[in-house]
Structures are given as C-alpha cells and as structure tokens.
C-alpha positions in Angstrom: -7.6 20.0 45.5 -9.2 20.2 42.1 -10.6 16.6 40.7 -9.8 15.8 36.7 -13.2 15.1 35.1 -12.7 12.9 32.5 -15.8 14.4 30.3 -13.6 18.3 30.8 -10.5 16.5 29.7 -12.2 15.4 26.8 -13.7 18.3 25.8 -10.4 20.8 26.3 -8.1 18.2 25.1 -10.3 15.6 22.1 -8.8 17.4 19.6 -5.0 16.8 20.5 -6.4 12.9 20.4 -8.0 12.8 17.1 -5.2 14.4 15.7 -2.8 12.2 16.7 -4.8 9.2 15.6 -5.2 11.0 12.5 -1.5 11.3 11.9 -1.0 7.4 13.2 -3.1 6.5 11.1 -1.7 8.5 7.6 1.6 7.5 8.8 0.7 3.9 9.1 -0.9 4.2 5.3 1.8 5.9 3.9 4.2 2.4 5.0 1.6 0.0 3.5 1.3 2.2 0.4 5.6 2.4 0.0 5.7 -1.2 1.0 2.6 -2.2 -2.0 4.7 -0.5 -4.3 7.9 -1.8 -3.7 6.4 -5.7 -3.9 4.6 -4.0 -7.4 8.1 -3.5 -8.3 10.2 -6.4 -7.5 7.5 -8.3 -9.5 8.2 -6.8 -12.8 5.6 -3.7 -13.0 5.1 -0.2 -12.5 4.3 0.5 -8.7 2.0 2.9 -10.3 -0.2 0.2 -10.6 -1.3 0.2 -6.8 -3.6 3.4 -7.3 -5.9 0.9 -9.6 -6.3 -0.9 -5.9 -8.2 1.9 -4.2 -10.7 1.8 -6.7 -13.9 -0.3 -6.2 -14.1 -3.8 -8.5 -10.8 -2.9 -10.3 -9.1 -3.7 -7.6 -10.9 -6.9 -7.4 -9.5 -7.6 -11.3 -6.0 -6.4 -10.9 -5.4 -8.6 -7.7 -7.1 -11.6 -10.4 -4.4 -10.4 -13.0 -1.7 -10.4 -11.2 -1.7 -13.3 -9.2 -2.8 -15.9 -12.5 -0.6 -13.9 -14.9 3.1 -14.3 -15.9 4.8 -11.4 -14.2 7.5 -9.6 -16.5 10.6 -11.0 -13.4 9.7 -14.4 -14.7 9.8 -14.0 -18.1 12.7 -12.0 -18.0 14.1 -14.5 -15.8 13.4 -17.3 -18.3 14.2 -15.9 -21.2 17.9 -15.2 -19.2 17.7 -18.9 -18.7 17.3 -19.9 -22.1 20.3 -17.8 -23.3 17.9 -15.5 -25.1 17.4 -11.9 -25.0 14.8 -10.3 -23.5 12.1 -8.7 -25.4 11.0 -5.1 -23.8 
C-alpha cells in the first residue's frame, strides 16, 4: 500500500491551499471594508472616505479628524433639538 508523503502532497496540491487562503482572506477584507463603510455612514459622512485609510499617514490624519471633530449625526441631531433646521 502506497504511503502519502506530505512534501508530494504539497507539491501536487499547494496551490489548491494558497488559493483558498487567498479567497479567505479577500473575503474576510471585503466584510471589514462593507462594515468601515457602513460605521463611515451612520456617522454622518461619505463611506467613500474609507479609501483615504489605505493610504500611508493620511490615514493617520483622518482617524485624528474624525474622532476630535463634530460629525455631521451630531450636528444634525442638535440642530433637530433646538427646533432649528439643518444647514446642508
């Protein structure tokens, strides 16, 4: 009876692997990119904004911006509040 060897295994079949990690792992991006941009959203801006986070430093200064600014929910929000309209 023939024996498995793990290195032939590898070699006949590695690719299979890697391309199912590969796929994991655009899947798994994909979920944390939809779920960025829906949080993006709910806090009062364009969920185009999360592209500026995959680049180098500006990321840095949006994530800054955004969490010592007044989002646009709150204002709107307020001004609500105060019985006032809100100014686009």
């Amino acid at each position: 009876m023939d024996t498995i060897d793990s290195n032939q295994l590898a070699e006949d079949y590695g690719w299979l692997f890697g391309g199912v990690a590969v796929v994991a792992y655009v899947a798994v991006a994909v979920i944390f990119l939809v779920a960025y941009v829906r949080i993006i959203q709910k806090a009062g801006y364009s969920g185009w904004w999360v592209l500026v986070g995959l680049l180098p430093i500006l990321n840095v200064v949006m994530f800054l911006v955004f969490a010592f600014s007044r989002w646009p929910v709150l204002r709107e929000r307020d001004a609500l509040r105060a019985g006032g309209v809100y100014p686009r």
